[in-house]
Each structure stands twice: as structure tokens, then as C-alpha cells.
C-alpha positions as CSV (number, residue, x, y, z in Angstrom):
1,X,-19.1,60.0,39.7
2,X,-22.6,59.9,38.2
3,X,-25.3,57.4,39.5
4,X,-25.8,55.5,36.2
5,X,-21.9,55.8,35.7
6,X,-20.6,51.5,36.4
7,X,-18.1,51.3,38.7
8,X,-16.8,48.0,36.6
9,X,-14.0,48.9,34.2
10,X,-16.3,47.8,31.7
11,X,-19.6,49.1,30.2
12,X,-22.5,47.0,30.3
13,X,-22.8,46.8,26.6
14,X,-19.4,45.5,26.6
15,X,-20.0,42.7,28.4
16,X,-23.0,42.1,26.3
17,X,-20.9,42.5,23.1
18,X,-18.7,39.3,25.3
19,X,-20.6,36.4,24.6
20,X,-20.7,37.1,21.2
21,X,-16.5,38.0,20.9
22,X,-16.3,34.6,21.7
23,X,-18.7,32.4,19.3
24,X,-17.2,34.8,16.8
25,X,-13.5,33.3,17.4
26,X,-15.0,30.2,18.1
27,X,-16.2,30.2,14.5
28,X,-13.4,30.8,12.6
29,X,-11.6,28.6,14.4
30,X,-13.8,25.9,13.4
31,X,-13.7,26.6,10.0
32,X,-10.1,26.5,9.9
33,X,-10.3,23.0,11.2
34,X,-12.8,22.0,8.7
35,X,-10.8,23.6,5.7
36,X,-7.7,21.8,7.4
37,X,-8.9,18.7,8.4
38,X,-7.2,18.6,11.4
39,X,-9.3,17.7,14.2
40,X,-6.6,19.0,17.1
41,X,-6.9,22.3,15.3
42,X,-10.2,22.7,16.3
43,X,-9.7,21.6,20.1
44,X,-6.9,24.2,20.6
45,X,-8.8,26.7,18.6
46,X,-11.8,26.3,20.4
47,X,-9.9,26.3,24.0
48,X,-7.7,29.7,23.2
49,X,-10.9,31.2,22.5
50,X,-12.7,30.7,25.1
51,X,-9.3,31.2,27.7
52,X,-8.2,34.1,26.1
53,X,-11.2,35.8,26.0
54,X,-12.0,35.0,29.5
55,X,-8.0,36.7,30.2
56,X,-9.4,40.0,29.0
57,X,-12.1,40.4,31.3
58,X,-10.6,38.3,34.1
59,X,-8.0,41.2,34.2
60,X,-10.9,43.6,35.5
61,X,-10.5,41.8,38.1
62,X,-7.0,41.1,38.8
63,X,-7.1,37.3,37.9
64,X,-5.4,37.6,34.4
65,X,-2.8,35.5,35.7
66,X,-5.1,32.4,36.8
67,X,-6.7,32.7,33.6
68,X,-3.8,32.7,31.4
69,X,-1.9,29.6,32.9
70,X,-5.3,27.8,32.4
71,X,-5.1,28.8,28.7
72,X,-1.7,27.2,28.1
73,X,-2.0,24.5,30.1
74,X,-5.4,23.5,28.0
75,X,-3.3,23.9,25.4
76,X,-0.6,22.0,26.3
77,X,-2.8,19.2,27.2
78,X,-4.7,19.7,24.0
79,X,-1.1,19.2,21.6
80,X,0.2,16.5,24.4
81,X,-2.9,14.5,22.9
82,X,-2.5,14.9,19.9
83,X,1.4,14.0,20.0
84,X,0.8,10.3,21.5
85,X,2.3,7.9,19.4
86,X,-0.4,5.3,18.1
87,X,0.6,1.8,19.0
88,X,2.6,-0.2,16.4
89,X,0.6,-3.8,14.5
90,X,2.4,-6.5,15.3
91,X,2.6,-8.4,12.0
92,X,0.4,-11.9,11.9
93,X,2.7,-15.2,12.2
94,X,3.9,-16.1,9.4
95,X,2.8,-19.5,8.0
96,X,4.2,-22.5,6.9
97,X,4.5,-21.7,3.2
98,X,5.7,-17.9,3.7
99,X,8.7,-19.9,6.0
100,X,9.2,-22.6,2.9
101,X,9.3,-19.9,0.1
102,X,11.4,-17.9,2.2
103,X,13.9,-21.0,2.8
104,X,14.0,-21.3,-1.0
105,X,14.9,-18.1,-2.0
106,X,17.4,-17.6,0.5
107,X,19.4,-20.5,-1.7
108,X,19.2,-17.5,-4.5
109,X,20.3,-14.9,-2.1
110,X,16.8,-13.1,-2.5
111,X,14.7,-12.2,0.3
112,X,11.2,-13.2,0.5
113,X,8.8,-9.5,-0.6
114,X,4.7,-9.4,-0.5
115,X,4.6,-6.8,-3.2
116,X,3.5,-8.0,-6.6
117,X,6.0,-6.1,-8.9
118,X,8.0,-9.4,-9.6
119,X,11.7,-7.9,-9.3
120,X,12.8,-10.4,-6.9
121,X,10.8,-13.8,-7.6
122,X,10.6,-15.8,-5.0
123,X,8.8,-19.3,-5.9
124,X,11.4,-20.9,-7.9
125,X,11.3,-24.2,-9.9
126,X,12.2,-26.5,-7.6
127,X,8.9,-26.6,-5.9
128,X,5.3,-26.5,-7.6
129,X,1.5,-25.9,-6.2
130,X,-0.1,-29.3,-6.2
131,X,-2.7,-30.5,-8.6
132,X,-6.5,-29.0,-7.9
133,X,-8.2,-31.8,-5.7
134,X,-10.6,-34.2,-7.0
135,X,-13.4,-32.8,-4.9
136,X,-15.3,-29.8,-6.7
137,X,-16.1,-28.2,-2.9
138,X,-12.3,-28.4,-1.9
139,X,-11.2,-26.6,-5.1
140,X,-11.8,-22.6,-3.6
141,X,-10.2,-23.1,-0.7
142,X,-6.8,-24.8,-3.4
143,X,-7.4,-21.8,-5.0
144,X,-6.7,-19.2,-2.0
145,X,-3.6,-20.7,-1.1
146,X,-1.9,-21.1,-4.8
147,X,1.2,-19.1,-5.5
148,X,1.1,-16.4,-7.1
149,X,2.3,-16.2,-10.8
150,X,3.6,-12.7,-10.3
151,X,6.0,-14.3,-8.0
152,X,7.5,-16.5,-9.9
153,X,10.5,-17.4,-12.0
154,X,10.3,-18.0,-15.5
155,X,10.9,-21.4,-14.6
156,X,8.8,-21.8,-12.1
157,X,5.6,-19.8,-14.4
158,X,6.2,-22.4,-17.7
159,X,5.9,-25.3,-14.9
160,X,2.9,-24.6,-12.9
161,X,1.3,-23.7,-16.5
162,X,2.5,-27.5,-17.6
163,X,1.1,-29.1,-14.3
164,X,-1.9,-27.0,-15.0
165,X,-2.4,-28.8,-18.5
166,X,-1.6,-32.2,-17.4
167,X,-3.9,-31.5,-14.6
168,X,-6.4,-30.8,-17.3
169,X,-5.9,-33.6,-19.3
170,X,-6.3,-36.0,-16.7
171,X,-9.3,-34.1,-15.1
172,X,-11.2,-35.1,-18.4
173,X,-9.8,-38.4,-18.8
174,X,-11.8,-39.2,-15.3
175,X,-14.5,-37.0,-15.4
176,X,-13.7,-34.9,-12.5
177,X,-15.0,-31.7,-14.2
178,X,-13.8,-28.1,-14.2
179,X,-15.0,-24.8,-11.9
180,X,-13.7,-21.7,-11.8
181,X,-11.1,-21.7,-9.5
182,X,-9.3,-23.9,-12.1
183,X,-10.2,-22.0,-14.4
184,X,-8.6,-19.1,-13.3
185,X,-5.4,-20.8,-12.3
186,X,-4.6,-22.3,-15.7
187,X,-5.7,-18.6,-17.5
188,X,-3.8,-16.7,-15.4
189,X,-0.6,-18.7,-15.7
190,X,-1.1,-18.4,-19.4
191,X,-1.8,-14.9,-19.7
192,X,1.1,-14.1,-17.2
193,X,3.6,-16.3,-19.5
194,X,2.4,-14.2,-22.9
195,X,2.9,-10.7,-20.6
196,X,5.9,-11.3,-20.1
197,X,7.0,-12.6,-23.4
198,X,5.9,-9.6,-24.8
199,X,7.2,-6.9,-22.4
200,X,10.6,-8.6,-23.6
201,X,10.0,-8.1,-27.2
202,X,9.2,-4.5,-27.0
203,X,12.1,-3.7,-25.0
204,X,14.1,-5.5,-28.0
205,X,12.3,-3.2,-30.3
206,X,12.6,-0.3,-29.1
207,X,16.5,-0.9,-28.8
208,X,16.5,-1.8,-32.4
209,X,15.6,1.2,-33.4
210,X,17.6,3.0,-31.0
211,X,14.7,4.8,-29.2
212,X,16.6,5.3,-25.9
213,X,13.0,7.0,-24.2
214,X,10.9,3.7,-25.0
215,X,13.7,1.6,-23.9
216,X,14.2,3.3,-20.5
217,X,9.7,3.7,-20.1
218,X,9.9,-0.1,-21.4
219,X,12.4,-1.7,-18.7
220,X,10.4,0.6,-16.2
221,X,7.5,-1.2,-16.4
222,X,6.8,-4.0,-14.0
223,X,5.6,-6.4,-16.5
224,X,9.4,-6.3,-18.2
225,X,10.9,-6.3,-15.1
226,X,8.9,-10.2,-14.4
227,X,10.3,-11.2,-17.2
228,X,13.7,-9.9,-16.7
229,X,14.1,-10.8,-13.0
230,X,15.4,-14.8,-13.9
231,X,16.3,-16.9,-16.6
232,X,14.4,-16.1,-19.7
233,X,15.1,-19.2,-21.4
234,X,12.2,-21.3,-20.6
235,X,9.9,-18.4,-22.2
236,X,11.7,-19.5,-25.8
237,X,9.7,-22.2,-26.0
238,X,6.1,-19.6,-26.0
239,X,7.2,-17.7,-29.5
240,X,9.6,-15.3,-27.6
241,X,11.5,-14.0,-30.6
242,X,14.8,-12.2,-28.5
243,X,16.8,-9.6,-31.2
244,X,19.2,-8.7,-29.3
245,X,21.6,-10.0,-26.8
246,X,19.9,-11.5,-23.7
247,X,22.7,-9.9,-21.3
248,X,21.8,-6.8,-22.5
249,X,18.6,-6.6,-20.9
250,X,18.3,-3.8,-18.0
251,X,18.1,-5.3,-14.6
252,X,18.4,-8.9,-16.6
253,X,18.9,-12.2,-13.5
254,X,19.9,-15.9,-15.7
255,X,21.3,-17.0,-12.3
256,X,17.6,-17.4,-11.3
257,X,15.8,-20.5,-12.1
């Protein structure tokens, strides 16, 4: 064996060439957890890159074993991590008036929902949001806490837009004055009424002409199904003009009031 011959199995310019074997894998690794955007990706990658490059050249010296159980149990560790299941929100307490419109609607066999599509109204009637307070300052927080018309009945809507106009009527008779909040409330009540008046006579349009594609993309919409999802009979009385049958409205509830 030659002097300059290494008695390692491997030549000094690959053990140089190393260093660099392993930012190269390092590298792509990372870039497959960018393009990804998986952050475990790149804690696994960057962990079988440097263990299983370390295994090569840990074999020279008969500790390729060692090496590669610390590989997979990085790993392991690495995806054991990543696997924990993230501890589940309790949901806030429910207040008072979720626990009263939830008492109501049980009388209608509906349960209670906090989406806003309006298939299964749950203020009925039977109950109405009091008057805006006298005092100006009090009015925003009256405001947070209203009902919302999407919510609603028929019923229920044509009322609270009634209290709203009464309210109005006596808010100028003594002066009280009007803000926005107010405002709002007795717009939004209004436009929610006309919405749904005329997502019904579309429907009834389209099913006069027999256009079975605008009648099905008409009852899809949630704005028909509002108006659909209780008695429709108080909405006669805002210029609903109903051509055809009411009981042959898709998804059509008069047992809710």
C-alpha cells in the first residue's frame, strides 16, 4: 500500500464532497415543503437528510446500525408530532335569549341554527324585540342584541317591521330623535320583507312559463327559501302578487307562524 494511499474506505475528496451531499438534500427538501406548505414536511425532510447521510459514512465505520435507528426514530418522533390531535373549543354558554328562542321553536318542532340561510326560522311571532330605548347612548348596545330578520318568520318579519313604525311615530311625537342604530333596524326589516316578496314572485314566474332551470336555480336561492320557510300570508299585505298555488312552492312551511 502506497504512503499517500488513505487507509479510510473513503478518499479525502469524498469526505469533502460530504458536507455538501447534505445541504444539497437538505435543499430540496425545503423546497418541497415550501411548494407544499406543509411545515412537518420539512422537519422530516431535513432529519432524513442529515441521518441518512450520516448512515453512509457511519458504515465505514461499522455503526450503520446506530445511525439508522436514530434516523427512524427522529422520524417517528417527527410524524408522532405532527399526528397530535389539537384540543377541541368548548362552545361559550349560551345566553338567555339563545335558551328563550330555542324554547320557542321547539313548539314548531325546529331546532334553534346560527347560520343565516333562513330555512328553519326560529323567532316566531309570538315574541318581539322591544322598542329602541329612550336614551340615544343606550340605543347601540339595543341594537347588538336585536334579532335577526334573517331568522325570522314571515310573521314574526311584518311585526317587528310594525313595532318599528309605531316605534317611529311615537319617537317623533316626543322628540326622542333618531340614530343609526334605529335606522338600521327599521331598513333592514323593510328591505328583508321586499326580498322576500320578490324571491316569491320570481319563482311564480318562472313556473308560469314553464322554465323548469329558473324554477329549480330560483327555490335554490336562500332569499326564496326565507320566504318559503313559514306562512307567506302576512307578506300579502306588502304587494305580494302569488300566480300560482301557494302549496306548490318547493320546500313551502304554512304551519309556521
Amino acid at each position: 500500500m502506497d504512503r499517500g494511499e488513505s487507509v479510510f474506505p473513503y478518499r479525502h475528496s469524498e469526505l469533502f464532497g460530504f458536507p455538501i451531499y447534505l445541504c444539497y438534500n437538505a435543499v430540496i427538501v425545503s423546497k418541497e415543503a415550501v411548494m407544499m406548505k406543509k411545515k412537518f414536511i420539512l422537519a422530516i425532510g431535513l432529519t432524513a437528510a442529515l441521518l441518512f447521510g450520516l448512515t453512509g459514512e457511519a458504515e465505514a465505520f461499522g455503526w450503520g446500525d446506530i445511525a439508522g435507528k436514530a434516523a427512524d426514530k427522529a422520524i417517528g418522533s417527527v410524524l408522532g408530532s405532527s399526528a397530535k390531535k389539537k384540543p377541541v373549543k368548548q362552545s361559550p354558554p349560551k345566553s338567555e335569549k339563545q335558551k328563550k328562542s330555542e324554547r320557542e321553536a321547539e313548539k314548531y318542532g325546529v331546532k334553534r341554527i346560527e347560520s343565516p340561510d333562513g330555512t328553519k326560522p326560529t323567532a316566531f311571532a309570538d315574541t318581539l324585540d322591544p322598542w329602541p330605548p329612550d336614551e340615544l347612548s343606550a340605543r347601540p348596545d339595543w341594537f347588538d342584541n336585536r334579532t335577526q330578520p334573517w331568522i325570522m318568520t314571515n310573521a314574526r318579519l311584518v311585526a317587528e317591521y310594525e313595532s318599528m313604525i309605531q316605534w317611529r311615530a311615537y319617537a317623533k311625537q316626543n322628540g326622542l330623535g333618531t340614530i343609526e342604530p334605529d335606522e338600521i333596524r327599521y331598513t333592514e326589516l323593510m328591505d328583508e320583507i321586499h326580498v322576500r316578496v320578490r324571491a316569491i314572485e320570481r319563482y311564480c314566474d318562472a313556473a308560469e312559463y314553464g322554465d323548469d332551470q329558473s324554477m329549480q336555480s330560483r327555490a335554490s336561492m336562500g332569499d326564496y327559501q326565507r320566504a318559503v320557510a313559514s306562512n307567506i300570508d302576512p307578506l300579502s299585505g306588502y304587494d305580494l302578487d302569488l300566480s300560482i298555488p301557494a302549496n306548490t312552492l318547493p320546500g313551502y312551511h304554512p304551519e309556521r307562524n
